[in-house]
ZAFI-614304 format. One line per 5 residues: for each residue x, y, z of N, C-alpha, C. Coordinates in steps of 0.02 Angstrom, whole numbers, plus 50000, padded with zeros to 5 digits. Layout:
! residues N
X/Y/Z/X/Y/Z/X/Y/Z  ... $
//
This chain:
! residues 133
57320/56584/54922/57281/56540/54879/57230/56504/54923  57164/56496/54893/57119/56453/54923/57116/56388/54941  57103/56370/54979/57113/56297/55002/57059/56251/54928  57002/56280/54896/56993/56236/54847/57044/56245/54792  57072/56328/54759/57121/56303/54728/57181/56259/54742 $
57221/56245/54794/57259/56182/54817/57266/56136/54795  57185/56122/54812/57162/56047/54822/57151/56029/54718  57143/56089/54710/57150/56055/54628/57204/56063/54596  57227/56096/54615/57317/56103/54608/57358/56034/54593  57329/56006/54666/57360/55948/54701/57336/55885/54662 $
57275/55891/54658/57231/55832/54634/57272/55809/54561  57287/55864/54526/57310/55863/54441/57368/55810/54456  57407/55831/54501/57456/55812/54523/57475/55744/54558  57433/55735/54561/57406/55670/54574/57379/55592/54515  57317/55643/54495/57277/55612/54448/57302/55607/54386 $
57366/55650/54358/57392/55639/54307/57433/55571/54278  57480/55586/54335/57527/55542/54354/57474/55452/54344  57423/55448/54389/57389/55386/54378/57383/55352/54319  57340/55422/54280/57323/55415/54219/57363/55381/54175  57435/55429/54191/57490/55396/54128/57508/55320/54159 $
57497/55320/54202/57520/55251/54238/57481/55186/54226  57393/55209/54202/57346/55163/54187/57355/55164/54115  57392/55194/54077/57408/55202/54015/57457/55124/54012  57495/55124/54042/57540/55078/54053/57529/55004/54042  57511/55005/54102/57455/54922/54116/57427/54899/54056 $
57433/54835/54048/57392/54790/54002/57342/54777/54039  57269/54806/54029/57222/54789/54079/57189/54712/54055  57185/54702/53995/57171/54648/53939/57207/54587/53984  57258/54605/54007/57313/54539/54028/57279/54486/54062  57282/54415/54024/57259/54370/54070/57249/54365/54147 $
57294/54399/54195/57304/54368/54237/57257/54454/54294  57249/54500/54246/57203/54545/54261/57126/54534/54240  57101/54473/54230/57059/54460/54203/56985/54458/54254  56998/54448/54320/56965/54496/54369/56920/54530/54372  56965/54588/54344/56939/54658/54330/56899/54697/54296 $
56889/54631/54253/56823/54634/54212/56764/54669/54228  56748/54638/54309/56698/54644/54323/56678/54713/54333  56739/54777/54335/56716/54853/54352/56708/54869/54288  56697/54839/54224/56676/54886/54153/56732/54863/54140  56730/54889/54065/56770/54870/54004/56864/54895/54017 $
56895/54874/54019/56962/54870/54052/56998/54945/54004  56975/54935/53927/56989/55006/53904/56983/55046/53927  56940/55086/53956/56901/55145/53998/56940/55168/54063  56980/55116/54103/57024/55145/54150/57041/55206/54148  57091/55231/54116/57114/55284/54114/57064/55343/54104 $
57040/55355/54058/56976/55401/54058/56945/55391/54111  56920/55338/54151/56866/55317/54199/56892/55369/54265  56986/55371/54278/57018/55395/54312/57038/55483/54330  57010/55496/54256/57007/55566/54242/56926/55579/54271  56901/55547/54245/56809/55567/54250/56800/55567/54330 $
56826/55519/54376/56826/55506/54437/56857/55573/54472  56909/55581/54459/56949/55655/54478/56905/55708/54451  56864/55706/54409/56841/55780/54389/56778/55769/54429  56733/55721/54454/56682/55702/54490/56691/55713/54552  56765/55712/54602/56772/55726/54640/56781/55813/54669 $
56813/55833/54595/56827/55903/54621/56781/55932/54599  56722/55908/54551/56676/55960/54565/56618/55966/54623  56641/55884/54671/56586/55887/54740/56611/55929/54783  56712/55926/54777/56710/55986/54831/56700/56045/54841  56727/56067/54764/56718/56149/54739/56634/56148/54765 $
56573/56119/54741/56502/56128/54763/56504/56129/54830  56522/56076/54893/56542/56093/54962/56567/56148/54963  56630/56172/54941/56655/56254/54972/56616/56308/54949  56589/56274/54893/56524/56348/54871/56463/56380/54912  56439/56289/54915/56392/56305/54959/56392/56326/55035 $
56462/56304/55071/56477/56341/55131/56480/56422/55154  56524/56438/55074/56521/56505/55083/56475/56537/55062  56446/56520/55054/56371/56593/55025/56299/56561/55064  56309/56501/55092/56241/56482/55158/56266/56488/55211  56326/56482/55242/56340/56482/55308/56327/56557/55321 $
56292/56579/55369/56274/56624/55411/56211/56672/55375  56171/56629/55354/56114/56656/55308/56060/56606/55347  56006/56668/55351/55949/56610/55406/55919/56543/55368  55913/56514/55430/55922/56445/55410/55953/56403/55336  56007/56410/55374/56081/56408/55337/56069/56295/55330 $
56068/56276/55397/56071/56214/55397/56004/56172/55349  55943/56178/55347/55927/56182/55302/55907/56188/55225  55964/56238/55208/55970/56254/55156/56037/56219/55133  56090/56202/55170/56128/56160/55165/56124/56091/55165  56075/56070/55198/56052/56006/55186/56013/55988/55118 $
55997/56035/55109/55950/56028/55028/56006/56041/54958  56042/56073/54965/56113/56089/54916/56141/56024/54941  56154/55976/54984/56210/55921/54992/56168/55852/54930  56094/55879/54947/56068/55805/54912/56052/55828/54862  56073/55888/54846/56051/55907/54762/56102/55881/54739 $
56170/55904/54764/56239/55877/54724/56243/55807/54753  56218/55777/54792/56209/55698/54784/56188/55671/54727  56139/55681/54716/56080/55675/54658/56131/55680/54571  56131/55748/54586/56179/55746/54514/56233/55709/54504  56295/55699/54565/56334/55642/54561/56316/55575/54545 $
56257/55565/54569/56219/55492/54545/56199/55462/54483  56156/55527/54471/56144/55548/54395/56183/55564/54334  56266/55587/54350/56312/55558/54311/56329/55514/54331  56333/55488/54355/56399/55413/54368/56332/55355/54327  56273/55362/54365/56217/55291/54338/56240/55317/54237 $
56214/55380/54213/56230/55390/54160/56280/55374/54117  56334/55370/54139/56384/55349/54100/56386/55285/54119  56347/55256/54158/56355/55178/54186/56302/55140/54103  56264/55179/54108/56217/55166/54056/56262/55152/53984  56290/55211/53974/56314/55210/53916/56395/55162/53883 $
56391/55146/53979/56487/55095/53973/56521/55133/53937  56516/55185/53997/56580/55230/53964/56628/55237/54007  56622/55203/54080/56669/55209/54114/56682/55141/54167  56736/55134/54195/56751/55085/54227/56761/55084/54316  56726/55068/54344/56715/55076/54406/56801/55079/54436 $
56820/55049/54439/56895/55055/54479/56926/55099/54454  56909/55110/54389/56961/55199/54382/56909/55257/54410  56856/55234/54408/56813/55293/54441/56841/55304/54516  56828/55256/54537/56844/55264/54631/56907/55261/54635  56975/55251/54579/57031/55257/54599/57045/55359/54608 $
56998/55381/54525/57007/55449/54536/56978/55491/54588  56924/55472/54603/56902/55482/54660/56935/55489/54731  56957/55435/54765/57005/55432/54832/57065/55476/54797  57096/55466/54747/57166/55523/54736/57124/55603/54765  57058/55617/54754/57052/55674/54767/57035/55676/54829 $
57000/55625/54867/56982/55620/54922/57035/55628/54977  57103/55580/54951/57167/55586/54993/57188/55662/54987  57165/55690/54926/57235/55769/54928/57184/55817/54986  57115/55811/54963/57089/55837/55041/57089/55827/55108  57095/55771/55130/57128/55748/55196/57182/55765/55212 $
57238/55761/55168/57301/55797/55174/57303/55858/55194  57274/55901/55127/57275/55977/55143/57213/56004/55198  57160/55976/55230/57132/55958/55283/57176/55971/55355  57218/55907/55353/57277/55915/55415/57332/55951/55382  57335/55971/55349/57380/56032/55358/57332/56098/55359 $
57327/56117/55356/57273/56182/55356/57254/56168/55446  57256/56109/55487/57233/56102/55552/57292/56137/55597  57349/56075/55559/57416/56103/55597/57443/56175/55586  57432/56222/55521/57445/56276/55524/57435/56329/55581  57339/56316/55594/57313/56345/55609/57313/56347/55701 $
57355/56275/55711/57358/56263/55784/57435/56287/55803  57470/56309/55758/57535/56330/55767/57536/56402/55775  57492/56428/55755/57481/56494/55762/57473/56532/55799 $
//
């Protein structure tokens, strides 16, 4: 199996679990009242999904673009121009739904790092495999 399938494997596995967990929480609760300030406290959970699906589609675009530019002339280049295209579009959704308060910043970046951590993980492992070998 591919190291991006894994990592979304993993991520579900992860990001699910949150989800039902932000299901939980009274975000409304006085004493969470805080939290206001990342968007509308409803939106968590969705915000948490949207964040996880924002993440795995920057990496799946990273492993795409590695494999079909790396070793194609001027590869770095052309990789540098695919990194700020999918910059761009990540921006361009996230400001977008920022527009529309459809999502809540702390479930965004919570789903986010869940995907960020399952790649670091499977990262060093994929290191240590490969140094055991």
């Amino acid at each position: 199996m591919g190291l991006g399938k894994r990592i979304v494997k993993k991520s579900a596995f992860v990001i699910l679990p949150l989800t039902l967990l932000s299901f939980v929480i009274d975000w409304r609760a006085e004493g969470l009242r805080f939290l206001r300030i990342f968007g509308d406290p409803a939106f968590v959970p969705v915000s948490i999904v949207i964040g996880g699906l924002l993440g795995l589609a920057n990496i799946n675009g990273l492993i795409w673009s590695l494999e079909r530019l790396l070793g194609s002339a001027r590869a770095s280049a052309k990789l540098v121009f695919v990194s700020m295209f999918r910059l761009l579009i990540l921006f361009a959704v996230i400001i977008a739904l920022t527009a529309l308060k459809l999502i809540n910043f702390l479930g965004l970046l919570t789903g986010m790092l869940a995907v960020f951590l399952v790649l670091i993980k499977e990262a060093v492992h994929q290191a240590q495999k490969q140094s055991g070998e």
